[in-house]
MARNURO-839439 format. One record per residue (C-alpha): x, y, z. Coordinates in pm, whole numbers, padded with zeros to 5 digits, always signed. Example, Ala and Ser with C-alpha at 12.3 -4.5 7.8 and 13.67 -1.06 7.14 Angstrom:
2
+01230-00450+00780
+01367-00106+00714
***
This chain:
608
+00000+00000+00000
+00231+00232+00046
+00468+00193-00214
+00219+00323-00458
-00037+00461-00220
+00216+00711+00037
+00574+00601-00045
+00595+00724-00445
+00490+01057-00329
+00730+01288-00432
+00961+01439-00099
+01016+01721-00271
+00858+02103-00242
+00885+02333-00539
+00952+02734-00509
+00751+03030-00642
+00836+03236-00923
+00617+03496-00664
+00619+03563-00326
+00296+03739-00300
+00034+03547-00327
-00208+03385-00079
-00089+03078+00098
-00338+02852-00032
-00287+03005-00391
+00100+02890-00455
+00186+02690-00748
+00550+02537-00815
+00788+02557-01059
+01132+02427-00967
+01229+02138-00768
+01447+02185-00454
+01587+01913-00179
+01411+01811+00098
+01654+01950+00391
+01602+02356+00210
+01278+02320+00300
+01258+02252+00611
+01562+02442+00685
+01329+02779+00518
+01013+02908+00627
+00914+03017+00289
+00951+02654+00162
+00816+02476+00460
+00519+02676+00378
+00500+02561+00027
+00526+02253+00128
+00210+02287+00396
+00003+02449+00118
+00076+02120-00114
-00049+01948+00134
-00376+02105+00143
-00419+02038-00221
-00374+01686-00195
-00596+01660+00150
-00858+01928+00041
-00983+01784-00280
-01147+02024-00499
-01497+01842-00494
-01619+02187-00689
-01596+01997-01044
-01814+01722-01096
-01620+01682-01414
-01305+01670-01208
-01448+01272-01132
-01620+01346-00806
-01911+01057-00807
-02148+01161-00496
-02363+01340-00707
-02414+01095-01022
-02407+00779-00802
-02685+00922-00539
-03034+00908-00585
-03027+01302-00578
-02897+01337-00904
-02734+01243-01250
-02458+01334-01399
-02558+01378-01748
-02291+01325-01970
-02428+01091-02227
-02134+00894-02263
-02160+00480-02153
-01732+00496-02053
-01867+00788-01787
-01747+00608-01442
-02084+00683-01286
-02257+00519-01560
-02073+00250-01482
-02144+00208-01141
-02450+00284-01165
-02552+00000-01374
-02357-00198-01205
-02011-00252-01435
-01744-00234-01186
-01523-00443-00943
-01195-00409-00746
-01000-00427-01060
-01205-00107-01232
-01028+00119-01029
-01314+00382-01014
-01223+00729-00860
-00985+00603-00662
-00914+00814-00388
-00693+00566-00158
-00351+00625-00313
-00400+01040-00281
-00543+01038+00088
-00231+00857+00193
+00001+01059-00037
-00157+01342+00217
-00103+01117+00523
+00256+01061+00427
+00307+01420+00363
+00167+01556+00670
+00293+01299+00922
+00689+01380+00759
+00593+01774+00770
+00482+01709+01191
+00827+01551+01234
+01059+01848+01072
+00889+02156+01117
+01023+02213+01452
+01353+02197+01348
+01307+02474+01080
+01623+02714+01158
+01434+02997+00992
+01133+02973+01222
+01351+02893+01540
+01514+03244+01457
+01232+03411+01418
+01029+03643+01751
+00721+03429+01722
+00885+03093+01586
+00737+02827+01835
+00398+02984+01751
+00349+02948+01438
+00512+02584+01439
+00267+02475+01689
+00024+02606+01434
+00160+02453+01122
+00169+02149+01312
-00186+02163+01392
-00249+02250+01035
-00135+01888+00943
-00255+01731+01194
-00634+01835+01076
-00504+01745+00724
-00381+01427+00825
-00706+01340+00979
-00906+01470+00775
-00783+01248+00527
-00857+00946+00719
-01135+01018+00753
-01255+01060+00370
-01058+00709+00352
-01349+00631+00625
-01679+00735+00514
-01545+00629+00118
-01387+00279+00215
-01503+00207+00576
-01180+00067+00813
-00859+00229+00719
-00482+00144+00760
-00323+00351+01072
-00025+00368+00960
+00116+00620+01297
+00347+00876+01339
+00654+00730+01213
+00770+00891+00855
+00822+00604+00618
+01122+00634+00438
+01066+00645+00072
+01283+00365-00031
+01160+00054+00221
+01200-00234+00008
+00762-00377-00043
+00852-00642+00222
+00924-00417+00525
+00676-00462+00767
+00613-00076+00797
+00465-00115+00425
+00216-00430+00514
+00061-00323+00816
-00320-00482+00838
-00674-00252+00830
-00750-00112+01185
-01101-00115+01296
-01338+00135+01204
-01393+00198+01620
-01017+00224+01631
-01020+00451+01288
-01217+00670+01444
-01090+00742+01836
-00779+00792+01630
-00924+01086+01480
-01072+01226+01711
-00770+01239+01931
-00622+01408+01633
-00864+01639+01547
-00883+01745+01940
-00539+01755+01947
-00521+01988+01630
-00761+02218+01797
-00595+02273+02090
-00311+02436+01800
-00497+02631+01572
-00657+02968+01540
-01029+02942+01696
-01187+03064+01353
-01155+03202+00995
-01271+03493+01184
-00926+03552+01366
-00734+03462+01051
-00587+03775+00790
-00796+03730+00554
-00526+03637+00349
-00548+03267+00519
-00921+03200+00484
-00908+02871+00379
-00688+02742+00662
-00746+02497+00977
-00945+02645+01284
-01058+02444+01578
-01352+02527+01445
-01265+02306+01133
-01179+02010+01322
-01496+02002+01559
-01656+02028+01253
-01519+01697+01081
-01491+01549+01435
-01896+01594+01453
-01961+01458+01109
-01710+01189+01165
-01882+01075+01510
-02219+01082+01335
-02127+00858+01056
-01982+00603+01362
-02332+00607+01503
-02518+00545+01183
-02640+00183+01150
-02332+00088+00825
-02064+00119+01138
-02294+00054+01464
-02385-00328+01543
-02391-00380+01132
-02437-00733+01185
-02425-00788+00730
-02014-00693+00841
-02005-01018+01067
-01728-01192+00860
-01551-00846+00788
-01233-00943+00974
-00851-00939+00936
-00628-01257+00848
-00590-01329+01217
-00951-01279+01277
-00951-00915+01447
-01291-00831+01389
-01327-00460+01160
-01682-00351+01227
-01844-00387+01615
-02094-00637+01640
-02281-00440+01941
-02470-00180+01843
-02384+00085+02080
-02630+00397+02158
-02340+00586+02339
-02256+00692+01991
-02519+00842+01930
-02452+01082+02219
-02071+01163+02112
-02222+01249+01789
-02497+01459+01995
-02259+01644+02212
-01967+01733+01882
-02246+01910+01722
-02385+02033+02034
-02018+02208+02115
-02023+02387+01793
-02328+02527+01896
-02239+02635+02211
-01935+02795+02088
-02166+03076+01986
-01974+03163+01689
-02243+03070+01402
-02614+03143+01270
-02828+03042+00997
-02743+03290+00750
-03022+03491+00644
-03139+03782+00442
-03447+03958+00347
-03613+03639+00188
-03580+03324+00213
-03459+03238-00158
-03224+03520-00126
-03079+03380+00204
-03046+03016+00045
-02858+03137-00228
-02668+03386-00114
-02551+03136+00160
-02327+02998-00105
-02217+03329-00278
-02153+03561-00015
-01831+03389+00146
-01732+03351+00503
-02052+03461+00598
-02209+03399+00937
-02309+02992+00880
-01955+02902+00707
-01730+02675+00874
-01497+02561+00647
-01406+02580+00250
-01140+02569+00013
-01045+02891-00031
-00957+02912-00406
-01151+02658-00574
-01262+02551-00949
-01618+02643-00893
-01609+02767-01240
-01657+02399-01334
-01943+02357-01136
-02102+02626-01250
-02092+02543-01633
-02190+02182-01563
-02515+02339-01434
-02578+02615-01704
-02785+02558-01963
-02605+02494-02267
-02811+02664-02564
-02820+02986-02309
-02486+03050-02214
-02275+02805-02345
-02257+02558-02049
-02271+02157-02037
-02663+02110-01890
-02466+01804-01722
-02584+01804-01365
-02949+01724-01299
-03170+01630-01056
-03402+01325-01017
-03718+01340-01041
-03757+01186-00704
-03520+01467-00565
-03831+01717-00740
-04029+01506-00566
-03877+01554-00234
-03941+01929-00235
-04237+02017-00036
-04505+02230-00133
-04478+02617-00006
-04765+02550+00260
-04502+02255+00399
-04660+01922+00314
-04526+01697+00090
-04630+01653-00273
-04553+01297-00306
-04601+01035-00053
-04453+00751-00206
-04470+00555-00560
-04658+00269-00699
-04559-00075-00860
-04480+00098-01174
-04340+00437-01063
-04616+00653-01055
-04622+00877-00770
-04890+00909-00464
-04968+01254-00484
-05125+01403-00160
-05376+01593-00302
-05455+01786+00008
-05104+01947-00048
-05287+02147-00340
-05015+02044-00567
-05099+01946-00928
-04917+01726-01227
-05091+01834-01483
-05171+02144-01677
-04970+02483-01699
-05055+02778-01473
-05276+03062-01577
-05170+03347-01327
-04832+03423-01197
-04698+03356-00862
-04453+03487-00646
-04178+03257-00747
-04345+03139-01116
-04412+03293-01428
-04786+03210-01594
-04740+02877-01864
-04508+02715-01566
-04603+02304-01571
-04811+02288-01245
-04574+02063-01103
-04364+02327-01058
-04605+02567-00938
-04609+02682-00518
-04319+02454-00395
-04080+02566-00109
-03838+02815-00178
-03552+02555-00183
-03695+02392-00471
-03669+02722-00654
-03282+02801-00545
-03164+02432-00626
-03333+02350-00933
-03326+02472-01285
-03677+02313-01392
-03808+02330-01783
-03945+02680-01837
-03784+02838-01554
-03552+03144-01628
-03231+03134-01650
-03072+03317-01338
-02868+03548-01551
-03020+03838-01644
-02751+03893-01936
-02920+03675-02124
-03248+03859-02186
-03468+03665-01932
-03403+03333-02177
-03624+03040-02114
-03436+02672-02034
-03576+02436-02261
-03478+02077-02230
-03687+01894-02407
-03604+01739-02743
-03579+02027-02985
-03460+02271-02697
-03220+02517-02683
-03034+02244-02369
-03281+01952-02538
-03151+01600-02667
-03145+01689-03021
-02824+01719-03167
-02636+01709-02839
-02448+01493-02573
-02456+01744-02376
-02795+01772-02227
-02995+01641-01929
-03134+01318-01893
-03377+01413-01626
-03493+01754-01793
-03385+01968-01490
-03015+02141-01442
-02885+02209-01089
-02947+02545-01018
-02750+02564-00594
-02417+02763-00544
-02416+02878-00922
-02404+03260-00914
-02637+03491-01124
-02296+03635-01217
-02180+03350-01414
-02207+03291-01786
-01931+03060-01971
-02032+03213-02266
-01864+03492-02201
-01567+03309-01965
-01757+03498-01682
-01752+03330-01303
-01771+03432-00947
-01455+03392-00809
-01529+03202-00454
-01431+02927-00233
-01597+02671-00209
-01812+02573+00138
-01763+02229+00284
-01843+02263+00663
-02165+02488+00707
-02350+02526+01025
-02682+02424+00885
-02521+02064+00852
-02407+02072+01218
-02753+02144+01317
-02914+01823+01146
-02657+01644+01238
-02730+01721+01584
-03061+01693+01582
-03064+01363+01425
-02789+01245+01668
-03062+01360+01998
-03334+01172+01851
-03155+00830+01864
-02960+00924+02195
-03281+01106+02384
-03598+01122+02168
-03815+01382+02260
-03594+01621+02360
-03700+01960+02342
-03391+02081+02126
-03509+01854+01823
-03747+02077+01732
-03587+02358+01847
-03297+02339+01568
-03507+02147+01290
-03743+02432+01321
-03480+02680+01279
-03354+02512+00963
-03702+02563+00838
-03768+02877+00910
-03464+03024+00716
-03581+02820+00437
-03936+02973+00419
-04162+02721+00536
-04374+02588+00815
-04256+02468+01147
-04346+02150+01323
-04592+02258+01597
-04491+02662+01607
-04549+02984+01402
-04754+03059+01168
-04994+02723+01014
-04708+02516+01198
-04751+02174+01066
-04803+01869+01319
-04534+01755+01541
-04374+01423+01428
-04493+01149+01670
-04200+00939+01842
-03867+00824+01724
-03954+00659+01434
-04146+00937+01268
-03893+01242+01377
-03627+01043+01246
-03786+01032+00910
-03883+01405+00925
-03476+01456+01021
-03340+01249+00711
-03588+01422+00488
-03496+01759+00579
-03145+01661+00518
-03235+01551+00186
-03360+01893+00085
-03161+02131+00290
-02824+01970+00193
-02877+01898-00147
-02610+01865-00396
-02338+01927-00142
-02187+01552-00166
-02383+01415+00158
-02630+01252+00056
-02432+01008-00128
-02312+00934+00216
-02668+00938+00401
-02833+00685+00212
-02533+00445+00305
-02491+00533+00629
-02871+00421+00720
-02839+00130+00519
-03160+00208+00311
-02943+00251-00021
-03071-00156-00109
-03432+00092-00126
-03315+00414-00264
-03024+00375-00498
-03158+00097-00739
-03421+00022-00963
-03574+00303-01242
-03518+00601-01190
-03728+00887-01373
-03702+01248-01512
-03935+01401-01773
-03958+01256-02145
-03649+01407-02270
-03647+01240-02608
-04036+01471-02626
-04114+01835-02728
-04432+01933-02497
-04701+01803-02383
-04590+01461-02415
-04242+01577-02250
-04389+01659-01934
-04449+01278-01883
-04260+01111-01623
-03996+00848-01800
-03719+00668-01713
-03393+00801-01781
-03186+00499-01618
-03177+00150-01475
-02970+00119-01153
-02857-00183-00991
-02699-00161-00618
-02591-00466-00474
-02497-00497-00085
-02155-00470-00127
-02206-00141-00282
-02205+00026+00065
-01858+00074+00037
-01589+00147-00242
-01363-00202-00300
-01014-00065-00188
-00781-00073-00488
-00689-00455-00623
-00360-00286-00663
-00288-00160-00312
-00405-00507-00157
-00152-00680-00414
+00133-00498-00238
+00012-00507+00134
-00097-00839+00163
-00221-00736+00548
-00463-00566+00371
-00866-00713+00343
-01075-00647+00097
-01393-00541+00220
-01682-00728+00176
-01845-00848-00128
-01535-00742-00381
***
C-alpha cells in the first residue's frame, strides 16, 4: 500500500516564481531538496500548502471525477457517454479491478506528507530564529494534523476501516517487504478514536476561527474546522453501516480481528450529539439569512465567510461547477448536472406538506392531493416565485426547490441573457437533439451557481468553495438527539430553525405550523428528509443513504425524469432516464486490487 499509495509521493517542495500570493494560492515551478525546505520558512510553507491540495480535494468539479452526485439518488450526472465512471457504477459494471475514482492512493500521499511535515517543522532554523517561531510551528503542526485526519477520515466514510499507519515517517525507499509497508486494516472503532484524538489535538493548536485569521489565510485549519469533521465523523460512527452492522459479521482481518463492532452501541449516538452540540455552544455561528428566504439560500453559497460558514477551500474551481449546471443553448454551459425526479419530488409544497407520498408498482407517484399540488396542466396566473405557462408541477413549492433546481421553463438566473427560457426537451435550446450534452432528467442544478456567471462569455464568481456549514451541524445534531434522547425539546428547536430560514412551516410553532412528528420513528424520518432537501447537492447525501443502510431501497431500480427524447405536452411525462442496480456490497468502495496486491495485510472489504 504504500509503495504506490504514500511512499511514491514525491519528498520534494517546489519554489515560487512569486512571493505574494495567498498561501493557499502557490503553485511550483522548480524542484528543490528536501533539507532547504525545512531548513526555510518560505519553503516549509510551500510545502504545507501542497499538502492542502492533496488533503482538500477540490470536490467543486463534478467533471473533475467526483461521483457523490451521479451515483446518489439526488442526481445524474448527465454526460451521455456509456465509458462515464458513474454510468458505470450505476448500472452496475465495476469491481476491485475497475479502479473507479480512486481516492486511496492520494489520501495517503496526504497522510505521508503531513505525518513527515509534523516531524521536521520544529527543526526549521528559519522559524527557530524568528520572535514568534514556536507559535506558528505549533500552528503549522496543527495544520497537518487536521489534514492528516481529515484524510482518514474521507478514507473512512469512502472505504469504511482504514490502515493507521502512525506517526513514524516512512522512508521512501523501504523495500515492499518491510513490515512498515504491510501493516493490516484497523477497525473502524479504532479509525475513528484515532481521529478524534487528532482532530482534538489539532484544535488545541490552531486559530479558533476564519474569523481571527488575515484574511489572506481563509481557507486554513481552525478548531472550528476540526470540531466540525470530528462531529460529522462521530455521526457517521453512530449510523447503522458502522454501529452493530451485523451484514459486516465476517468483515475481519487474516488473524480474525474483527473490523466492524458487532454491538450496536447507543453511546454513539450521544458523542455524535454532544460534537455538534459544542459547535453550537461555541456561539460563533447562525443560519445565515437575508431579506427572503430564496435570497438567504442562495446567497448562503455566494456571499463567502458569511455567518453559517465553517470551512471551504479557499480558491476553488467552482467555475466547473457552474458550467456543468448552465444551460447549454443559453450561455454556453454543459446542462450536465441534474436532478431526479424523485429529488423534485422531495421538495415540499410552499404550505409545507409533501407533494408525493410515495410511488406505486410501476413508478407513478402518490400525490397528496390535500397538499394542493398538481401534475398536470400549466398555470394561468403568476406567482410569487413562477411565471404564468409554468407546468403545475412546478407551481407553489418551497423556496428551496426554486434556489436548487433549474426546472423546464424556468428562467435562467442570468439576467444577461435577456430573461431566456431553459428548454430541455427534445428540440430545446439544452434539449436531446443534436447534443451529448444535455440532461437526462430535464432539470439542471441550479444551488451555489451565481447569477454572475455565464461561460459564454468566460464569466464566473470567483469564490471558495463551502464544505463545513452550520446548517449541517444542526441536522446532524438533531438527528444524533433523537436516537440518543428522543423527545428532547432541542429537536425541534434546531429542525425548526432550519425551516424557518428556508421559508416554510414549522413543526408545531409559528404561523400554520404543521403537526409535530410522533416518536422516534417518525422524527427520524422528518430529520433524514430535511437533510435531503436542505443539503442537497453538497456531496452528503451520497453518504446518508449508506450510512442508514436504506441505499438496497433508494439507490436501485428506475429512476425517472421528464420525457427528454419529447417536445411538450408529451415531454412533461414522467420516463425513465436509467436503470440502476446496487448490490450490498455497494455500501462501500472495494479498496484498490492494486494496493491489496502490495500489502498483503490488507482485506478487501466485503463483497469485492
Amino acid at each position: 500500500m504504500y509503495r504506490s499509495g504514500i511512499a511514491l509521493f514525491l519528498l520534494t517542495i517546489f519554489s515560487l516564481t512569486a512571493c505574494q500570493k495567498n498561501f493557499l494560492d502557490q503553485v511550483p515551478d522548480d524542484r528543490i531538496t528536501i533539507d532547504q525546505v525545512f531548513n526555510r520558512r518560505d519553503l516549509s510553507e510551500q510545502y504545507l500548502a501542497n499538502i492542502y491540495n492533496t488533503a482538500i480535494r477540490d470536490h467543486a468539479g463534478v467533471t473533475a471525477g467526483i461521483p457523490w452526485i451521479g451515483c446518489s439518488d439526488e442526481g445524474d450526472v448527465s454526460y451521455d457517454r456509456v465509458d462515464y465512471y458513474s454510468f458505470k457504477i450505476n448500472i452496475g459494471n465495476w469491481n476491485a479491478l475497475s479502479n473507479y475514482y480512486n481516492f486511496w492512493q492520494g489520501y495517503y500521499q496526504g497522510i505521508r506528507s503531513a505525518t513527515y511535515f509534523i516531524s521536521r517543522i520544529g527543526k526549521n532554523e528559519q522559524l527557530l530564529l524568528e520572535p514568534n517561531g514556536a507559535e506558528l510551528i505549533k500552528q503549522y503542526t496543527g495544520e497537518a494534523r487536521f489534514l492528516r485526519a481529515y484524510c482518514y477520515f474521507l478514507i473512512m466514510e469512502q472505504y469504511g476501516p482504514a490502515v493507521l499507519v502512525g506517526d513514524d515517517a516512512i522512508p521512501v525507499d523501504l523495500p515492499i517487504s518491510d513490515p512498515r509497508l504491510n501493516l493490516p486494516r484497523s477497525s473502524f472503532d479504532e479509525c475513528v478514536n484515532y481521529v478524534v484524538e487528532e482532530l482534538d489535538k489539532a484544535a488545541t493548536e490552531l486559530p479558533l476561527h476564519f474569523t481571527v485569521q488575515s484574511e489572506m489565510d481563509y481557507g486554513r485549519a481552525t478548531k472550528a474546522a476540526c470540531m466540525a469533521v470530528k462531529a460529522r465523523l462521530l455521526l457517521y460512527a453512530a449510523s447503522p453501516l458502522f454501529n452493530g452492522n451485523k451484514d459486516y459479521a465476517n468483515f475481519k482481518n487474516t488473524d480474525g480481528k474483527q473490523l466492524i463492532n458487532q454491538t450496536e452501541d447507543i453511546t454513539k449516538w450521544r458523542r455524535a450529539a454532544d460534537a455538534s452540540k459544542a459547535i453550537i455552544d461555541e456561539g460563533l455561528f447562525s443560519l445565515y439569512k437575508k431579506s427572503d428566504p430564496i435570497i438567504s439560500l442562495r446567497d448562503l453559497f455566494l456571499d463567502t465567510w458569511n455567518s453559517e460558514w465553517i470551512f471551504a477551500r479557499a480558491k476553488s474551481s467552482i467555475s466547473a461547477w457552474e458550467r456543468t449546471a448552465t444551460p447549454r443553448g443559453i450561455a454556453a454551459g454543459y446542462s450536465a448536472t441534474g436532478p431526479t425526479q424523485k429529488q423534485v419530488d422531495a421538495y415540499e409544497m410552499e404550505n409545507g406538506m409533501r407533494p408525493i407520498t410515495g410511488y406505486n408498482a410501476d413508478g407513478s407517484p402518490v400525490i397528496n392531493t390535500a397538499s394542493g399540488y398538481k401534475e398536470t396542466g400549466m398555470s394561468t396566473a403568476a406567482t410569487k416565485y413562477t411565471t404564468v405557462g409554468t407546468y403545475n408541477m412546478y407551481v407553489g413549492r418551497e423556496p428551496r426547490f426554486y434556489v436548487a433546481v433549474s426546472y423546464p421553463g424556468s428562467y435562467w438566473i442570468n439576467p444577461s441573457e435577456g430573461n431566456k427560457v431553459i428548454q430541455t426537451w427534445f428540440s430545446g435550446e439544452s434539449g436531446k437533439k443534436g447534443s451529448w450534452d444535455h440532461s437526462r432528467t430535464g432539470y439542471l442544478n441550479r444551488k451555489n451557481v451565481s447569477p454572475l456567471t455565464n461561460p459564454r462569455l468566460s464569466k464566473y464568481q470567483d469564490r471558495a468553495y463551502l464544505m463545513f456549514r452550520f446548517g449541517e451541524v444542526l441536522l446532524n445534531y438533531v438527528e444524533a438527539l433523537n436516537e440518543a434522547e428522543p423527545g428532547h425539546s432541542d429537536i425541534l428547536l434546531y429542525l425548526n430553525m432550519i425551516r424557518d430560514r428556508a421559508g416554510v412551516p414549522q413543526y408545531g410553532q409559528g404561523a400554520n405550523p404543521l403537526p409535530v412528528p410522533n416518536g422516534q420513528v417518525a422524527m427520524r424520518e422528518a430529520i433524514r428528509h430535511e437533510r435531503q432537501v436542505e443539503l442537497a447537492f453538497e456531496y452528503l447525501r451520497y453518504f446518508d443513504t449508506r450510512r442508514w443502510k436504506i441505499a438496497e431501497q433508494t439507490e436501485g431500480g428506475a429512476f425517472y425524469g421528464m420525457n427528454v427524447d419529447a417536445d411538450p405536452p408529451a415531454f412533461y411525462r414522467r420516463s425513465v432516464f436509467e436503470t440502476r442496480v446496487f448490490r450490498k456490497n455497494y455500501y462501500l468502495f472495494p479498496v484498490p486490487q492494486s494496493e491489496i496486491d502490495i500489502d498483503k495485510n490488507i482485506v478487501q472489504n466485503p463483497g469485492w
